[in-house]
N, C-alpha and C positions, 0 to 999 in steps of 0.2 A: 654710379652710386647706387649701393642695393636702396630698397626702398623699409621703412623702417618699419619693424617689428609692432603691431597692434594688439594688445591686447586682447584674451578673448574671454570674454567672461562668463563663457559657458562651458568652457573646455575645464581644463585639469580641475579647477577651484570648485567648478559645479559639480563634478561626479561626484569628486568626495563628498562634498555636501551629502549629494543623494545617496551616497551610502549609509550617512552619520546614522539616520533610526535602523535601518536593515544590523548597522554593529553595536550599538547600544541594545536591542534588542537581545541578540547571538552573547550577549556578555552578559545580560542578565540571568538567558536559560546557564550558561553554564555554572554561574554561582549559584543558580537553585541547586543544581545537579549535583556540584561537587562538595555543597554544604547538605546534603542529603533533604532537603526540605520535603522533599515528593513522595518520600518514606511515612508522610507524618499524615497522608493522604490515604488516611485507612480505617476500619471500623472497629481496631484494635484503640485506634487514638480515641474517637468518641466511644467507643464501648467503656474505656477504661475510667471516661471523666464524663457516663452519660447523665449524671444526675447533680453533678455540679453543672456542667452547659444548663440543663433544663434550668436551675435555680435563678443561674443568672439572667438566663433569656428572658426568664418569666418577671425579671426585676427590672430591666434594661434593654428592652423589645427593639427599640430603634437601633440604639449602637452594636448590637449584636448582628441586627440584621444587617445595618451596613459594612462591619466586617465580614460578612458570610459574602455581601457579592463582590468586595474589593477583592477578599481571597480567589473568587471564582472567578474575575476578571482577569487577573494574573494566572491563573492555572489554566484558562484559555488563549492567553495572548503569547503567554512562553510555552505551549503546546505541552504541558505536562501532564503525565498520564494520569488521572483522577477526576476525569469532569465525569464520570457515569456514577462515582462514589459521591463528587459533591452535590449533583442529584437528588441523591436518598438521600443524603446527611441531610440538604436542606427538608424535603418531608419527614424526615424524624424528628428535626428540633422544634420547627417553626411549625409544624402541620403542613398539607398540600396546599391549602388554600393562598396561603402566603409566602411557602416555598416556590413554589409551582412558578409562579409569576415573578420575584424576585430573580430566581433561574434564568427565565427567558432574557428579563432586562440585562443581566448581568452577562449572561451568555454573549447576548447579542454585542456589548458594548466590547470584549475581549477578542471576539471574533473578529470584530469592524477596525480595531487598533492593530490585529497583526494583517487583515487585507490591505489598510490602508500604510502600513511599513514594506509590505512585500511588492505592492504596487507603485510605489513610489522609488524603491532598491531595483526592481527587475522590471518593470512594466514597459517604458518604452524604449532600455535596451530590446528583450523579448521581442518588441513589435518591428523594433529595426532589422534585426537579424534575421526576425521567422522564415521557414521555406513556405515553401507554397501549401505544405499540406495544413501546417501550424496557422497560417494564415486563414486557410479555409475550416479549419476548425474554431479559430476566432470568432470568425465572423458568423458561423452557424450559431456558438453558444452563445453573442452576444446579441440575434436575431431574437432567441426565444430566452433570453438567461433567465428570467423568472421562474419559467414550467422548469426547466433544467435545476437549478437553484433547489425551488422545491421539491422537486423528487431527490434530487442530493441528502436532501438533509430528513427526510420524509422514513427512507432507506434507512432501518440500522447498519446495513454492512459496507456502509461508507465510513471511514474514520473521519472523524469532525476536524482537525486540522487539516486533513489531506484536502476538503472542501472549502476548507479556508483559503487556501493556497490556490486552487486552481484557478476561481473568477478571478482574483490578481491578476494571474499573469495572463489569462484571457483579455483584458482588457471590461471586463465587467462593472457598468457605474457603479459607485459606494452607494446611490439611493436604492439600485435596485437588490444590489447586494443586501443590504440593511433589512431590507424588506422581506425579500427570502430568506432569511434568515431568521429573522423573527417569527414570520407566520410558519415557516417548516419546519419552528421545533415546537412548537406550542404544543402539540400532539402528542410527543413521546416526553417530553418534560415532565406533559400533568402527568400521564403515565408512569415514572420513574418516581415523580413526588409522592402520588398516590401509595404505590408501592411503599416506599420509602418513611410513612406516614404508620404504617402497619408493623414495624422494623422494631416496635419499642419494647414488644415481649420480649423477642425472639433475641436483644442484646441484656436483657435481665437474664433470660436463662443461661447466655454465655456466660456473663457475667458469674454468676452461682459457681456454673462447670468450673469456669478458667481459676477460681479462687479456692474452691475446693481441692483440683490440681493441684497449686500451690501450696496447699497445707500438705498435701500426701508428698509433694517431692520438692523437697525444699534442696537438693542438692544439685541437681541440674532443671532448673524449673523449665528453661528456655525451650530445650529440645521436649521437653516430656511432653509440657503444656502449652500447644500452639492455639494461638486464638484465631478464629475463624468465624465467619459466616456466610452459611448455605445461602447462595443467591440463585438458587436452579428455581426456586417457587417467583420467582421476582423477573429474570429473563426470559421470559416463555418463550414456548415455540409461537406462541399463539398472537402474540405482541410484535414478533419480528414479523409475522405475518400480514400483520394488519399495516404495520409501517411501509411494508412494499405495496399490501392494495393501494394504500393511500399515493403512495409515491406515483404509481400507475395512472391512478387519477389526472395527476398535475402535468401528464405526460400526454394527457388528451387534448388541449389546444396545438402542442406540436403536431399532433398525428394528424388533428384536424385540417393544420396549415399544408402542410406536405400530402395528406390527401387534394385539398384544392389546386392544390400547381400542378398535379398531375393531372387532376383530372381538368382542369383548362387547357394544358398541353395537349392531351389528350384531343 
């Protein structure tokens, strides 16, 4: 007599489960994408409507603000290209002082919802399967994830989802996650708000350009009259610069660690 079939209820029923937010997630970017929402993710959009936003903000300060970081929570968590425009946009509306900060929060909470989907989707398949090198990469960045973390995000030439992504599947706690995340963008945030704060001429004179345009070529306006804004005064060389000293910084307890084991080896 075989002996009888047990249920298991970690098996088939469970994976799915843990897929459920990884495909709820993947189905939300693609309706952003295929409904074009990420297009609207521009300084054509608030140039166009920059003195109706101001009017209203200036009437309705909370619920404005709190759509500006629902919107940025979602442009971080569906990994849609526009968080360095939502940025500025928050220091043009709101000023840096409560853009700036606002950013961070909202940053951080969009961030933390697609570590904690992707860690939950891949995490400890990832851990089961890893080779030995994946392993010992693990475990080095989850020795010091912090200094790592913040130099991640410290670094402009890291893309902000890609570092989203990677504590995941490293095995990276959410606290520490959270943490590095928060304090390593403080920096370039105020930086971008700041910038972004100073943006209010510079979209009035578009503004002028792009309408004047319009009255001269009323036949094909699209191609004649592109709207645009110069952001070479706003990414300097000088700010990327600064983003890697700092990053360099937070890379000094590692060195320090890895200098002592050697030098007790030694």
């Amino acid at each position: 007599m075989e002996p009888a079939m047990v249920p298991d209820p970690g098996g088939a029923a469970g994976r799915q489960k843990r897929w459920l937010p990884l495909a709820g997630l993947v189905a939300l970017m693609s309706v952003a994408f295929l409904m074009g929402w990420h297009k609207y993710l521009s300084f054509k959009t608030i140039g166009l409507n920059y003195e109706l936003l101001k009017d209203y903000i200036s009437g309705h300060l909370a619920l404005s603000l709190l759509v500006f970081m629902l919107a940025y929570i979602a442009v971080v968590a569906l990994s849609l290209p526009g968080a360095l425009f939502m940025t500025l946009a928050g220091g043009l509306l709101f000023g840096w002082q409560i853009g700036a900060p606002a950013t961070v929060i909202a940053a951080t909470i969009g961030a933390s919802i697609l570590f904690l989907v992707v860690n939950t989707s891949f995490g400890s398949t990832l851990a089961g399967k890893a080779g030995p090198f994946v392993a010992r990469l693990s475990q080095g960045f989850q020795e010091n994830a912090l200094s790592y973390l913040l130099f991640l995000r410290l670094v402009p030439a890291f893309p902000f989802f890609i570092v989203n992504l990677v504590p995941a599947l490293l095995g990276v706690p959410l606290r520490t996650f959270v943490i590095g995340t928060f304090l390593g963008i403080i920096p370039g945030t105020t930086a971008y708000s700041l910038a972004g704060s100073g943006l209010g001429s510079v979209i009035e004179a578009q503004n002028a350009t792009y309408k004047s345009c319009l009255a001269a070529n009323p036949v094909d306006p699209a191609a004649a009259c592109p709207y645009s804004i110069d952001l070479s005064a706003v990414v300097t060389r000088e700010l990327v610069w600064a983003g890697i000293a700092m990053g360099i910084v937070a890379l000094i307890p590692v060195l320090m660690k890895y200098w002592s084991k050697r030098h007790a080896a030694a």
